[in-house]
C-alpha positions as CSV (number, residue, x, y, z in Angstrom):
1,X,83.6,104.0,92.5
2,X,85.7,101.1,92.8
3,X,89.5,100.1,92.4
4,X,89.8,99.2,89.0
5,X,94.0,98.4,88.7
6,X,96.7,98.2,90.9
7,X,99.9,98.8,89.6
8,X,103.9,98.6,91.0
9,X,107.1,100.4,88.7
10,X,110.0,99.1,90.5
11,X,111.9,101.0,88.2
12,X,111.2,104.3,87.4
13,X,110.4,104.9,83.5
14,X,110.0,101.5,82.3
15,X,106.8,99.2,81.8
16,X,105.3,98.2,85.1
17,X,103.8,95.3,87.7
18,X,100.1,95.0,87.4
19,X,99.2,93.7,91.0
20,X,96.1,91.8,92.5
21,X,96.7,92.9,95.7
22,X,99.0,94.9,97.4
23,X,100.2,96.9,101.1
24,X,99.2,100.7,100.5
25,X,101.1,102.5,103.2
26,X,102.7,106.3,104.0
27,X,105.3,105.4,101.4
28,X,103.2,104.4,98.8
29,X,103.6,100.7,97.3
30,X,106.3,98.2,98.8
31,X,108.8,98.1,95.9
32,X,107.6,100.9,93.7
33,X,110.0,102.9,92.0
34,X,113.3,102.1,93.9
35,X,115.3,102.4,90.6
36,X,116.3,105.2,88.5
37,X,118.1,105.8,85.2
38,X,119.9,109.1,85.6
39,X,122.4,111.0,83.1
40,X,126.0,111.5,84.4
41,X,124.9,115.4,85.4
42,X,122.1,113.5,87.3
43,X,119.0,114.2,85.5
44,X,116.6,111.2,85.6
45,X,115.8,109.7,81.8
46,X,111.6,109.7,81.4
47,X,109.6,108.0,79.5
48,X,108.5,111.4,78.2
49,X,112.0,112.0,77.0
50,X,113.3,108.6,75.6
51,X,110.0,106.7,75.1
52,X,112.4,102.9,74.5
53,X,112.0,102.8,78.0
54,X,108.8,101.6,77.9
55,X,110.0,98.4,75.5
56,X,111.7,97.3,79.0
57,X,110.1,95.5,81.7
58,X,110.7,96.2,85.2
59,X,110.0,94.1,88.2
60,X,110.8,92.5,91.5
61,X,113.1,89.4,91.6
62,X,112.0,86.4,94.6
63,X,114.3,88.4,96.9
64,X,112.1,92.0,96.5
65,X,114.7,93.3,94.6
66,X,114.0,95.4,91.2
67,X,115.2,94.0,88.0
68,X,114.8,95.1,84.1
69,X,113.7,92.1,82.0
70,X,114.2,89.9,84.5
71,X,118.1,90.6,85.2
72,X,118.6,92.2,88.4
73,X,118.9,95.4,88.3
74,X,122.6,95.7,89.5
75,X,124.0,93.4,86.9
76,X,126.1,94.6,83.4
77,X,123.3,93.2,81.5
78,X,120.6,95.8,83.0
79,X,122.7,98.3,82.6
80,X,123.3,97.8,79.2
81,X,119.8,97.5,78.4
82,X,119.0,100.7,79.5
83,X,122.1,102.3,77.7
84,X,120.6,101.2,74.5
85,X,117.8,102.8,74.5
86,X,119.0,106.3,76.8
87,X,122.8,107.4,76.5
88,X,125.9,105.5,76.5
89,X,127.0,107.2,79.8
90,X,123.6,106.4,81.8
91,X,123.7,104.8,85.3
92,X,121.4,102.8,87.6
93,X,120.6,104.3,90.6
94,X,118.9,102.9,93.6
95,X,116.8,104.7,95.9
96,X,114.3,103.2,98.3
97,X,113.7,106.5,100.7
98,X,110.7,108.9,100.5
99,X,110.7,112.1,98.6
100,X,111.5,113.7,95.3
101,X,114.7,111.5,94.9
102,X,112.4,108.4,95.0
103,X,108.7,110.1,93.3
104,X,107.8,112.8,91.2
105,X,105.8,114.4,93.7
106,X,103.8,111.6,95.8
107,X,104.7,108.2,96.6
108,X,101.1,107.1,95.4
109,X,99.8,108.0,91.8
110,X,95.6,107.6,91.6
111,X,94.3,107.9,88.1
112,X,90.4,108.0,87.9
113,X,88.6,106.5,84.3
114,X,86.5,109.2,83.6
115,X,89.8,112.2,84.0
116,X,91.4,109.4,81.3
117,X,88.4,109.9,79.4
118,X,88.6,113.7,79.5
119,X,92.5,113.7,78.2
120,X,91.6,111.7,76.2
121,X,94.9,109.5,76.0
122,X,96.1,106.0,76.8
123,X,95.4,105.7,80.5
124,X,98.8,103.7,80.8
125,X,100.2,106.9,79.9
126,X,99.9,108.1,83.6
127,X,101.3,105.3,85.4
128,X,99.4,105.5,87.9
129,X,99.5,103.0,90.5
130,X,95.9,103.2,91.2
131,X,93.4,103.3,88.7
132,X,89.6,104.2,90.0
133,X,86.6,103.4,87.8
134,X,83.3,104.6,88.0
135,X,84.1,108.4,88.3
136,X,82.5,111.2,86.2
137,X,84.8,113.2,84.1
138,X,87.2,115.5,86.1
139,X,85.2,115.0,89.3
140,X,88.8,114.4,90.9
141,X,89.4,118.4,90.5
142,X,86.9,118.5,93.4
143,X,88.6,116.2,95.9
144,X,91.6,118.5,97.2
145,X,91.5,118.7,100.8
146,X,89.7,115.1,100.9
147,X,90.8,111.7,102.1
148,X,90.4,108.4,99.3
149,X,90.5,105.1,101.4
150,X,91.7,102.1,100.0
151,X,91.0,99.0,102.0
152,X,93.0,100.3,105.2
153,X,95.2,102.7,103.5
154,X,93.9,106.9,103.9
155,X,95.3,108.7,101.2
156,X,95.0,112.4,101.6
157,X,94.6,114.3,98.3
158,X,95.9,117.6,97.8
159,X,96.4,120.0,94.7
160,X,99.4,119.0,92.4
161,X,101.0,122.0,90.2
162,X,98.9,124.2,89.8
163,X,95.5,121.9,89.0
């Protein structure tokens, strides 16, 4: 098995960072997912739900901080970007703490080649920020209660809704 992508979303939804290299720690990936587009009520906008998203690039300006093609995040222009392809009334929202505010469920996503194979779906489709080759079909199912390392980075790995 070996680490076949790395991967950074600075914001949340939209198209990510693929990464030679990168700092692995208890808060997942320096820079990952620190922006949200949320409805007025507070409901964050998925790619699941308003797939545009995905037609937007996000990433990290020289100064580490997220922007959406290349505008910083907290500028009119961002903004309106993501308005045109959510809702008119949609805000930007950062967040750079731990926990369901920040990440779905874990502040580190692993997606393995041969569960990808078994969905049989776009891997990017996850958005996983690591992506492990060299595994046999859903062997993953059997790793709950296990530890992955990654370089000097222990990731524990645990049962996710119901799986």
């Amino acid at each position: 098995m070996r680490v076949a992508e790395l991967w950074r979303y600075p914001v949340k939804s939209l198209r990510g960072e693929s990464l030679a290299e990168t700092l692995i720690t208890a808060e997942g990936i320096e820079g990952d997912r620190l922006v949200h587009a949320r409805r007025s009520s507070g409901r964050v906008f998925t790619a699941r739900t308003h797939s545009k998203l995905l037609g937007l690039q996000g990433g990290l300006d020289a100064d580490g901080m997220p922007t959406i093609d290349g505008v910083r995040w907290d500028e009119p222009a961002a903004l309106a970007a993501v308005r045109a392809v959510t809702q008119v009334d949609a805000e930007l929202v950062y967040y750079d703490g731990t926990g369901p505010e920040r990440f779905d469920v874990l502040p580190l996503s692993v997606a393995t080649d041969g569960g990808v194979a078994a969905v049989g779906v776009d891997g990017r489709r996850f958005r996983a920020n690591v992506y492990l080759d060299g595994v046999e079909g859903l062997a993953e199912r059997k790793w709950v209660g296990l530890a992955l390392r990654l370089g000097e980075a222990v990731v524990g790995v645990r049962q996710v809704r119901g799986r």
